[in-house]
C-alpha positions in Angstrom: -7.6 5.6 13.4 -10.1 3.5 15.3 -8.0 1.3 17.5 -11.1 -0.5 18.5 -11.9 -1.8 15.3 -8.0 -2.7 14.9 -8.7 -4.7 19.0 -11.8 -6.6 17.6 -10.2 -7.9 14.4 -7.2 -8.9 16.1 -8.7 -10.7 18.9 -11.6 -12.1 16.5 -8.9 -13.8 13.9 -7.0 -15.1 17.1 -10.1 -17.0 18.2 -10.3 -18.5 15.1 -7.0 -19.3 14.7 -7.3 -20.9 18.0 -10.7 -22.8 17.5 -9.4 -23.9 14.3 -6.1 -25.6 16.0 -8.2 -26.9 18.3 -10.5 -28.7 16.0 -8.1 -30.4 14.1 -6.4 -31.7 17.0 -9.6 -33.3 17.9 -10.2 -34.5 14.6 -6.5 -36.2 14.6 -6.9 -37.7 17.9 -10.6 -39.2 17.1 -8.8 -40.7 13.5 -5.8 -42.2 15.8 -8.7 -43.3 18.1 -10.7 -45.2 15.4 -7.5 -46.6 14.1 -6.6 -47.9 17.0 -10.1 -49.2 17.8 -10.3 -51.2 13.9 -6.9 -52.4 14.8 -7.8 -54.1 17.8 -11.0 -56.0 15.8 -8.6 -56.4 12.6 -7.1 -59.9 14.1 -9.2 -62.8 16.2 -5.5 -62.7 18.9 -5.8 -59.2 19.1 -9.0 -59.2 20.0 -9.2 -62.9 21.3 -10.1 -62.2 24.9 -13.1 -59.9 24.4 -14.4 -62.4 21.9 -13.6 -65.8 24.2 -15.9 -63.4 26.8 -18.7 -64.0 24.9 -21.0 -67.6 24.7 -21.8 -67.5 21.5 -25.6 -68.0 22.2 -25.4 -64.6 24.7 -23.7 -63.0 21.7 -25.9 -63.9 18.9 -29.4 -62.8 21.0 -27.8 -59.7 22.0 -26.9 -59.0 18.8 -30.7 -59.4 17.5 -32.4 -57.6 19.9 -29.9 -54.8 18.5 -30.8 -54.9 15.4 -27.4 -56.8 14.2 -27.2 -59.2 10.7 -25.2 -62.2 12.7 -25.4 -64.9 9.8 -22.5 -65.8 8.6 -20.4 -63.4 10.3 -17.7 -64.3 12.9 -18.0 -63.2 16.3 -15.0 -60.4 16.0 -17.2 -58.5 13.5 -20.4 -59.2 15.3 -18.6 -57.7 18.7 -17.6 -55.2 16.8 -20.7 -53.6 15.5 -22.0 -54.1 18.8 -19.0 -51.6 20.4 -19.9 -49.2 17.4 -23.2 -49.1 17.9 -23.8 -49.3 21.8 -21.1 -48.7 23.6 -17.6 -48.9 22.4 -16.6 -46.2 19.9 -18.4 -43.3 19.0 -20.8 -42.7 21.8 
């Protein structure tokens, strides 16, 4: 019996085991981190201070020169997109 053969497959199915344990624990902490990042945009108190940061004019230019619909939005959705896109989540 090759023993070598027998070496490789063991240590080869343990690395995938392994990478594959390890990838869905990423996977679970980025979904807890995006649910906690929507939470914290779901409500105007939650999010009150960021948004009070912002003058409104500031808010609304920055937006445009990124590319972001502002009309008829409200500034919590606005910031929001703005994290996404440039600097909050997901970068």
């Amino acid at each position: 019996m090759d023993k070598s053969k027998r070496t490789f497959c063991k240590k080869y199915l343990f690395r995938q085991i392994q990478k594959t344990v390890e990838g869905f624990g990423e996977g679970f902490k980025e979904a807890q981190q995006r649910l906690t990042f929507d939470d914290f945009f779901e409500s105007y108190e939650s999010s009150y201070a960021l948004t009070l940061a912002y003058p409104d004019d500031i808010l609304i230019e920055t937006a445009r020169q990124h590319g972001i619909h502002t009309e008829g939005r409200g500034k919590n959705e606005i910031i929001k997109e703005l994290f996404e896109k440039h600097g909050g989540y997901g970068n």
